[in-house]
C-alpha positions as CSV (number, residue, x, y, z in Angstrom):
1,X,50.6,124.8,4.9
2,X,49.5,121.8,3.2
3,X,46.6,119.3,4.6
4,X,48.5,116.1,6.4
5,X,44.9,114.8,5.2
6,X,45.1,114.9,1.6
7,X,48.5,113.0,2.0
8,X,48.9,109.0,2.4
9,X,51.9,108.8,5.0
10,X,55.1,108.9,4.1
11,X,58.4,107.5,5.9
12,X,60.1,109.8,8.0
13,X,64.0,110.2,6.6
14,X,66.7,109.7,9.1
15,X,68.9,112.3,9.5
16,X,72.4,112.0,7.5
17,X,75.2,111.6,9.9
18,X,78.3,109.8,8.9
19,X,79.5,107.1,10.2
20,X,82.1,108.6,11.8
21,X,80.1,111.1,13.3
22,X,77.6,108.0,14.5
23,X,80.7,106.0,15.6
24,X,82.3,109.2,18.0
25,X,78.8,110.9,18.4
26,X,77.4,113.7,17.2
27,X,77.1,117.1,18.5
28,X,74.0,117.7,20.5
29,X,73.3,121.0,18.5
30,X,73.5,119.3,15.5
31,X,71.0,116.2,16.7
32,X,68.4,118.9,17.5
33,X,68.8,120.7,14.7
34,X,68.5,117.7,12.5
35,X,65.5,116.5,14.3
36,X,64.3,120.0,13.3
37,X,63.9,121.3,16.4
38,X,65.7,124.1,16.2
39,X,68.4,126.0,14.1
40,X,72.2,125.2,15.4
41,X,72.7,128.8,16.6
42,X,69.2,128.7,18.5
43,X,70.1,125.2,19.6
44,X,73.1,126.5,21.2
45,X,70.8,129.2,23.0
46,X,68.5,126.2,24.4
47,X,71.9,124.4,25.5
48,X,73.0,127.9,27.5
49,X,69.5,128.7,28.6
50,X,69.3,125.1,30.6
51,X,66.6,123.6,28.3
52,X,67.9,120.8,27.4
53,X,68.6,117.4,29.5
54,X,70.1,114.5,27.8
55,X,69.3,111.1,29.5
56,X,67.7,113.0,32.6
57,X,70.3,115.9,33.2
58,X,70.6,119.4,32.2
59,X,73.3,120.2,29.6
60,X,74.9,123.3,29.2
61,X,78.3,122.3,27.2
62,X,78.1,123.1,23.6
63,X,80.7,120.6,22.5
64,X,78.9,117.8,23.7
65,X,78.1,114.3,21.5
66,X,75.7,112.0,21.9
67,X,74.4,108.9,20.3
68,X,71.4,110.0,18.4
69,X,69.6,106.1,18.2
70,X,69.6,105.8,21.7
71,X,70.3,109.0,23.8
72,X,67.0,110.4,25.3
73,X,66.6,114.2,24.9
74,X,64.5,116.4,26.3
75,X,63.4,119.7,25.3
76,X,61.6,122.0,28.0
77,X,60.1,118.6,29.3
78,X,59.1,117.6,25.9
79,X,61.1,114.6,24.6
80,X,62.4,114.8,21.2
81,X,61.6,111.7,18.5
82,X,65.0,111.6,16.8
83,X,65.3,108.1,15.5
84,X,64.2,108.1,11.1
85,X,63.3,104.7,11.5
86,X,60.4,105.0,14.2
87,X,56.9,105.3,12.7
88,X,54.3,106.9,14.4
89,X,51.4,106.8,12.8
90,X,47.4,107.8,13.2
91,X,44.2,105.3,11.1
92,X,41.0,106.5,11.4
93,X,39.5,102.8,11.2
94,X,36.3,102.6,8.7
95,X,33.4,100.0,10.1
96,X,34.1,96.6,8.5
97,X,37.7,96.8,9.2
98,X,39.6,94.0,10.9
99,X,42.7,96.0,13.2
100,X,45.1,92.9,12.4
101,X,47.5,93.1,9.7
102,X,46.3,90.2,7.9
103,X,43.4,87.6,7.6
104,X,43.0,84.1,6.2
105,X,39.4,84.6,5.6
106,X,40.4,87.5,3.3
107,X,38.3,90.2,5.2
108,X,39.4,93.8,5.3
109,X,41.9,94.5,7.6
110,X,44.3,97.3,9.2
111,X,47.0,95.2,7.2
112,X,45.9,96.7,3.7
113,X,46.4,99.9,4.6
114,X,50.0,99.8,6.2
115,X,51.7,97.9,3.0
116,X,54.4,100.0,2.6
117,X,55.6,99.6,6.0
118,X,55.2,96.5,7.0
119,X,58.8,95.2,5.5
120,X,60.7,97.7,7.3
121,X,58.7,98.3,10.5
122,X,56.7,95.8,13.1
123,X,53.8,97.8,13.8
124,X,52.0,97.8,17.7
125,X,48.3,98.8,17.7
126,X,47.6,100.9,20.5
127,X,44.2,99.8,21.3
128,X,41.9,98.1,19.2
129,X,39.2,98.4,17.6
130,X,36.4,95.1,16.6
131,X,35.4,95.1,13.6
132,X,32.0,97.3,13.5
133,X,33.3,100.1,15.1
134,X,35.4,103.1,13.9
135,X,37.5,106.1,14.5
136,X,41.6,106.4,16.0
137,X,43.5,104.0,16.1
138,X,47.6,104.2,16.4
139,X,50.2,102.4,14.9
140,X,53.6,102.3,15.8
141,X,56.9,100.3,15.8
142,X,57.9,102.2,19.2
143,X,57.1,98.9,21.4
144,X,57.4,100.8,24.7
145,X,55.7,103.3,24.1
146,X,52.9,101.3,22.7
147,X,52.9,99.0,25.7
148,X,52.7,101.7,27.3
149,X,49.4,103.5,26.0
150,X,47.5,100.4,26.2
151,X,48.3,99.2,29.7
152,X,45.9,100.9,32.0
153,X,48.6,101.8,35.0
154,X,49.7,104.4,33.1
155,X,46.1,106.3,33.0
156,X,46.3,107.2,29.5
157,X,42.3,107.6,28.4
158,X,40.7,106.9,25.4
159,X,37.8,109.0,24.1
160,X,34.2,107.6,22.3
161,X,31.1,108.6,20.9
162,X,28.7,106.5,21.1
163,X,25.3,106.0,19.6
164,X,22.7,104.7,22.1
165,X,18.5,104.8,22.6
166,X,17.1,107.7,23.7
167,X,16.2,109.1,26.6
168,X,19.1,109.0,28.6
169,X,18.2,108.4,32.3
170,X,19.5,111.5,34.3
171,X,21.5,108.9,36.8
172,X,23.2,106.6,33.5
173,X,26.2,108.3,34.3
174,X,26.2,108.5,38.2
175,X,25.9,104.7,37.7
176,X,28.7,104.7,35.0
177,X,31.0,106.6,37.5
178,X,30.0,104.2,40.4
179,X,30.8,100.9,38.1
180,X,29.3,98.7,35.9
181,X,29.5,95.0,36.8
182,X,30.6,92.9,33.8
183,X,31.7,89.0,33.6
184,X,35.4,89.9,33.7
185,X,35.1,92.7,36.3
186,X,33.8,96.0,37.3
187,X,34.6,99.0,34.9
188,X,34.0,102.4,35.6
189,X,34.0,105.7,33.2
190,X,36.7,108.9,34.1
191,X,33.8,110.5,32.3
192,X,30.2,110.8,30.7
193,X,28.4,113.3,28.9
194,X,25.1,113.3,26.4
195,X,26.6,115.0,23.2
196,X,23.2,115.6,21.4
197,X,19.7,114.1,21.6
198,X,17.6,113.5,18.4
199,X,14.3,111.4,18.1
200,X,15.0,108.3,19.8
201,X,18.7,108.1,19.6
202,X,21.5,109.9,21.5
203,X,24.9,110.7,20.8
204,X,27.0,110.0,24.3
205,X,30.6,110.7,25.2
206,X,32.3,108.4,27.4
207,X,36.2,108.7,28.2
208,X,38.0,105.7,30.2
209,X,41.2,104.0,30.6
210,X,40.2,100.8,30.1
211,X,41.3,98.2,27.4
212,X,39.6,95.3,27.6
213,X,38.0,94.0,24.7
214,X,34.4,95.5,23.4
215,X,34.5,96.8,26.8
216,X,32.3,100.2,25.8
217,X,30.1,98.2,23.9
218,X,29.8,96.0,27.1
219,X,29.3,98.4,29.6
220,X,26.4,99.9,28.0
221,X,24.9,97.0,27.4
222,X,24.9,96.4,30.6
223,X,23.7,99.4,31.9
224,X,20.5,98.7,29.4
225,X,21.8,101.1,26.6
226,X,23.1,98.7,23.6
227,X,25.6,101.0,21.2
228,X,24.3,101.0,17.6
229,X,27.4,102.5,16.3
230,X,31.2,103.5,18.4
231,X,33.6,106.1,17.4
232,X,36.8,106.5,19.0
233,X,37.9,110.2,18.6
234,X,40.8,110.5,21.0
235,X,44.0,108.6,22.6
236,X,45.9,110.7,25.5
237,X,46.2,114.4,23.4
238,X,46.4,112.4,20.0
239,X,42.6,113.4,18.0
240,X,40.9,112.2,15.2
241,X,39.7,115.4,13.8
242,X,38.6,115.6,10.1
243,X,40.9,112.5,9.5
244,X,38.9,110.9,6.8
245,X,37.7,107.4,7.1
246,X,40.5,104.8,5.9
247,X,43.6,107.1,5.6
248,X,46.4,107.1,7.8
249,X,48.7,110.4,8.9
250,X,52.4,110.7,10.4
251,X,51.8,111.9,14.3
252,X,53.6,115.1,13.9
253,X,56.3,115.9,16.5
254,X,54.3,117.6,19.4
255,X,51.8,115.0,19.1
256,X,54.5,112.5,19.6
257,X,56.0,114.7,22.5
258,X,52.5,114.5,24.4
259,X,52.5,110.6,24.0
260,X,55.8,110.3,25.5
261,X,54.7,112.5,28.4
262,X,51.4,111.0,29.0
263,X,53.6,107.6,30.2
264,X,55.8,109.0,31.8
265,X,58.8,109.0,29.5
């Protein structure tokens, strides 16, 4: 299987139906064949089996058609991205990068990188990144979903590693846990761990819901432990992994499924 890393992203084709087909709808084993889900003939064993639900209920008729651009389908729980002209898309963000698509002072920025699909797609950042930090970021033209990700009702939690001082006090991350008072508000981590200890620097992972701006940075400041450099290496299920710094990758379908899921739809 080839390396989604050596590749820049390409756009996702929508599948061919004709416009007759799109006019009366298509047939449901058809849709999640095309979406690549399945073969017809196993398709039509997922419709008998009671795997499928189409708009929130279970389907079990074979002849069935639906409009593929705006039914939602749902595969053993696991909603199906069937629309070709929805981009879902994964950045690992170099340091010196702006995450807006453009600037007049003619910095680097996000922008650069996303060219080719700016014409045809608006692209939503799911959480930002300033300018000296790095790591995942994700783009998408899927505007509920990204609302989604970034508001913090929904619980979906963003992973970092960040470089601090060394020692760590033994209580840094009771007092992380208990909350951190900041001008805007008291922020608290789901979780902290030291990652690795070396001279007088330590590698620290903290994983929170929160989207406020610089707020990791921020906290440990506060807490007395300024961050010398900030990866992000995880959103919900979605990780950075060996993604090398300034290339972008197509989320691939399960990845897209677990997004979906994490917010509930």
């Amino acid at each position: 299987m080839s390396d989604p890393y050596k590749h820049p992203a390409r756009k996702t084709r929508a599948p061919e139906f004709t416009d007759d087909e799109r006019s009366d709808g298509v047939r449901l084993q058809k849709v999640l064949s095309a979406a690549g889900v399945a073969s017809r003939r196993k398709a039509e064993e997922m419709i008998r089996d009671g795997r499928i639900k189409v708009d929130g209920i279970v389907v079990r008729e074979m002849g069935l058609r639906i409009d593929p651009d705006n039914a939602v389908v749902h595969v053993d729980g696991n909603r199906i991205q069937m629309r070709g002209d929805q981009v879902y898309l994964a950045l690992n963000k170099p340091p010196g990068m702006l995450s807006t698509m453009s600037d007049e002072q003619g910095r680097p920025h996000v922008g650069e990188l996303v060219e080719e699909w700016k014409d045809s797609a608006r692209l939503f950042h799911v959480g930002r990144l300033d300018m000296d930090s790095e790591g995942l970021l994700l783009l998408t033209n899927d505007g509920e979903l990204a609302h989604r990700l970034t508001h913090p009702s929904f619980g979906v939690t963003k992973t970092y590693m960040a470089e601090i001082p060394a020692p760590v006090p033994r209580d840094l991350g009771r007092r992380l846990h208990r909350g951190i008072e900041l001008d805007d508000g008291i922020v608290k981590v789901d979780s902290f761990d030291v990652v690795d200890v070396h001279n007088n620097r330590a590698v620290v992972e903290v994983v929170l819901h929160e989207g406020r701006k610089h707020i990791v940075r921020r906290m440990l400041a506060a807490a007395g432990h300024p961050v010398s450099r900030l990866v992000r290496t995880q959103i919900g299920e979605v990780q950075l992994g060996h993604q090398r710094p300034g290339t972008l990758r197509k989320l691939n379908p399960v990845e897209i499924s677990l997004l979906y899921k994490a917010v509930g739809l």
